[in-house]
Each structure stands twice: as structure tokens, then as C-alpha cells.
N, C-alpha and C positions, 0 to 999 in steps of 0.2 A: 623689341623691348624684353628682357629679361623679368622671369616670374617674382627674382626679388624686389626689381625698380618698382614693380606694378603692386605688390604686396605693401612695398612702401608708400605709394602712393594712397593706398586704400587707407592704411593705417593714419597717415597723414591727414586724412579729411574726415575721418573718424566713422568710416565704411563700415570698419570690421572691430564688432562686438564681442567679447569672448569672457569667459567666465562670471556669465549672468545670467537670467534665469527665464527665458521668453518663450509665449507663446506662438508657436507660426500657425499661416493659415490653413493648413489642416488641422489645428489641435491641438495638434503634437507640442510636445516639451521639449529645450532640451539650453544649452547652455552658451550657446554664440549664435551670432546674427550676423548679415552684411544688411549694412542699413544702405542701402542705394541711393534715397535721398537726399544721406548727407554728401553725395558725390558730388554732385549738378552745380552746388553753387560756386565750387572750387575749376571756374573757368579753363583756366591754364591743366589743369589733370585729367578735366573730363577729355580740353581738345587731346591730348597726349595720349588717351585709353582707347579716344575713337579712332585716332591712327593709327593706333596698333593693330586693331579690328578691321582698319581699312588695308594695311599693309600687308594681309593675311589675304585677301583677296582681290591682289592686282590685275591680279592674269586671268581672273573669269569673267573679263567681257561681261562685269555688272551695267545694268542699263539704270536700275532704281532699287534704291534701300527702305523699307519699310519696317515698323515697328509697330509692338501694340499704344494705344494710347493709356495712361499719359505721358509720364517718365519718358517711355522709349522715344516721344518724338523728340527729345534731344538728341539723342545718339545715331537716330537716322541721320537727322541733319547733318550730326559733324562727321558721320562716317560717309556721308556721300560728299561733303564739302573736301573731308581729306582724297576719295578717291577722285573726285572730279580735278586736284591737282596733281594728283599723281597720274594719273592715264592720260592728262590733257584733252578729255573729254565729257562734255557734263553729264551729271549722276544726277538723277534726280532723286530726290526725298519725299515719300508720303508717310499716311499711318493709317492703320485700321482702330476701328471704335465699337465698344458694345453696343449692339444696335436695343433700340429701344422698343418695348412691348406692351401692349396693352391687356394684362389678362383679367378679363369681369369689368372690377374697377378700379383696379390695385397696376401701377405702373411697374414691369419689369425690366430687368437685363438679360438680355440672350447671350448669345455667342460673338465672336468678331466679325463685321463683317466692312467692306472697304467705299467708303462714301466719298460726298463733296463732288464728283468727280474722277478721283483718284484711277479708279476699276479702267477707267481708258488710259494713263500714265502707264497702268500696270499690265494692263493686256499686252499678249504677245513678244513681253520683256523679258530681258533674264534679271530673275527679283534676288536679292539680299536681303534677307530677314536679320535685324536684330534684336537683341534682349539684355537688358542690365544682367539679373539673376537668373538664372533655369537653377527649377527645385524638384519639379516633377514633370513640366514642361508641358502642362494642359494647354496653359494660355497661347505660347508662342506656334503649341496645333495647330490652334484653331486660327490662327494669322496666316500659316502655312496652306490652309484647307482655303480660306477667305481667297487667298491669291490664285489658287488652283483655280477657284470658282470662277475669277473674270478671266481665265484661260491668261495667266502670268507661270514664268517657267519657273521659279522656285530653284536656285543653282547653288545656296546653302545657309546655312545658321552660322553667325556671329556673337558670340555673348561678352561680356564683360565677368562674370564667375559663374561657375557651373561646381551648385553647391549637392547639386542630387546624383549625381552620377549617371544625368542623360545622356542619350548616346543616340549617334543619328539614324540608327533603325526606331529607337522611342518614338519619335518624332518627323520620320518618315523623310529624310533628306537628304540628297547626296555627299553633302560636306559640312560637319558640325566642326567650328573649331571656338575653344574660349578662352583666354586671355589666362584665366587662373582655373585649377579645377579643385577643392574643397572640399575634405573628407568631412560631415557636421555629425554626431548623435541624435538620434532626436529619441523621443520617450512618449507614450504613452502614459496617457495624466495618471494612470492607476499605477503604470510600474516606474512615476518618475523620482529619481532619487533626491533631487534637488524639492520636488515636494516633503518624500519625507525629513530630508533637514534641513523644512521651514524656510527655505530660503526664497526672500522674496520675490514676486512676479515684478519683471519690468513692465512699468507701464508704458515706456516711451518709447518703443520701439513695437513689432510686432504686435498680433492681437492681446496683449497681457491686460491693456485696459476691458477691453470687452468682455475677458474672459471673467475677470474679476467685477466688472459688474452683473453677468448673468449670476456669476456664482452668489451671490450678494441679494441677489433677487428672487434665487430661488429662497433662502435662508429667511426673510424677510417672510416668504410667502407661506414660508413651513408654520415660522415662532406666529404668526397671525393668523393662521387655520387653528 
């Protein structure tokens, strides 16, 4: 599948944000987005994205595709649904989940790690990792690290857009390959331009609601002191 078909698809389910004004989850500013979740509902584009992800990895003798939870476990699904017809052999699908933490009396989120069962699926396999977006590629790490840990062979990363410019030494893997790769700016809140010309936060997308309520609460807390 050509970078344009898949750009248009993106565009078609209204993926790809551009000249607005959001915050991501670092912080950061800056003026486009790929909203992932508007992808999933659009059936017929997701299956067509996961093949093309699966079609990129025919020939590596994948055993089981994993992703992090939640989004990704659709793309595990269809990208092992697509390879398990193409190889003529079944692929299995799991996902890894933030494991849960008890600290004091306050409940946490840790790192990923691979439950239900799955850790014996995955053991001694040769794993496919997937991911909607890579932006700095922490998460899809630590999915990578989780696999290492039930002794699964990790044979490479699949993404749907790869808007950070990770690369498979980032991430520690033999074969990073993604469907579209994504030059984005992003801005620091103090040197963002689109701050100084007022241009509104999105709220509906990225962290712009939360950002705009801390900001709002500190302000509150100022004029009330």
C-alpha cells in the first residue's frame, strides 16, 4: 500500500489533525495531531492498515503479535488475523497492560507488563510488536522489555505512524518498520507561537482539556490567595 492510499485513509477518518493548536503528552505544543482513535471505528480502513502491517512481515516466521493495551489490542488482532491468512498458519494475538500498584494508600500504574496468561503464548515465540503512533516510543519499550521478560523473541516493531522519528536502536529492536513516518513541531509552552497568537487550545483532542484546566486552577488559586 502506497504512503499516499494510507495518508488518505488517515485523512478520511479524520486521524490527521493539522493546523490546530494541541497539547501532547509531554507538554509540548505544537499544531497537528494524529488522533488514533478516530481510526478504529472506520472497520474496513483499520482492517486495510493492519494488512499492510501484516504484509511487511510475512517472511519473519511471526508466532504472536502483541500490543500495548488499549487501542493496540485492535491492531494486534487484525494484524495477526491478516497474517494468520497470509502464512496459512495461526498467529496468535495478545496485549500487555499497565500493571497495577499499591503505593501507601493511593493506587498506581507501573510499567507493562504481560498477564491473563498471555507470558506462556509468548514465551519462546517469535513476538510482533505493534503500535498505532510512536512519538518517543517509552510505551512500546516497555511492551518490548515485558516480552523479553517471559523469555519471548521480540523479531520487530510495526506501527501505523511514526510521528517522532524513532528508530530501531530507540527502541532496541531488530526491525522497526511503519506504514507512514511524520515530520510534527512541537514547542515548548514558553516558546510556543501559536501561544503567543492566542490561538486556541484544542480541547478534543490531546491533553489541551487538562492543560487548560490545571491552568485555570492555578489562576483561581492565585486571585483567591
Amino acid at each position: 500500500m502506497k504512503v499516499k492510499e494510507i495518508l488518505r485513509m488517515l485523512k478520511k477518518t479524520g486521524a490527521i489533525i493539522i493546523n490546530s493548536h494541541v497539547v501532547y503528552t509531554s507538554g509540548k505544543h505544537g499544531e497537528n495531531y494524529i488522533n488514533k482513535d478516530a481510526i478504529f471505528p472506520h472497520t474496513k480502513e483499520t482492517s486495510d492498515l493492519c494488512r499492510a502491517i501484516a504484509e511487511l512481515f510475512i517472511d519473519d516466521g511471526i508466532d504472536v503479535v502483541i500490543a500495548p493495551a488499549t487501542s493496540g489490542c485492535i491492531l494486534s488482532n487484525r494484524v495477526a488475523e491478516h497474517l494468520t491468512n497470509l502464512t496459512g498458519h495461526e498467529i496468535l494475538s495478545v496485549y500487555a497492560e499497565k500493571q497495577k500498584m499499591e503505593v501507601g494508600f493511593s493506587p498506581m500504574i507501573g510499567r507493562f507488563i504481560i498477564n491473563r496468561g498471555y507470558d506462556k503464548l509468548v514465551a519462546d515465540k517469535r513476538v510482533l510488536v505493534v503500535e498505532d503512533v510512536l512519538t518517543t516510543g517509552s510505551s512500546v519499550k516497555e511492551v518490548i522489555e515485558a516480552v523479553r521478560a517471559v523469555y519471548g523473541n521480540v523479531i520487530g516493531l510495526g506501527a501505523l505512524v511514526n510521528r517522532g522519528g524513532v528508530t530501531s536502536k530507540d527502541v532496541d529492536v531488530p526491525k522497526l518498520i511503519s506504514l507512514v513516518n511524520l515530520e510534527m513541531n512541537t514547542y515548548n509552552e514558553a516558546d510556543c507561537p501559536l501561544c503567543a497568537q492566542s490561538v486556541p487550545i484544542n480541547i478534543e483532542v490531546g491533553h489541551g482539556k487538562e492543560y487548560l484546566d490545571k491552568k485555570n486552577a492555578i489562576k483561581r488559586k492565585f486571585f483567591s490567595g
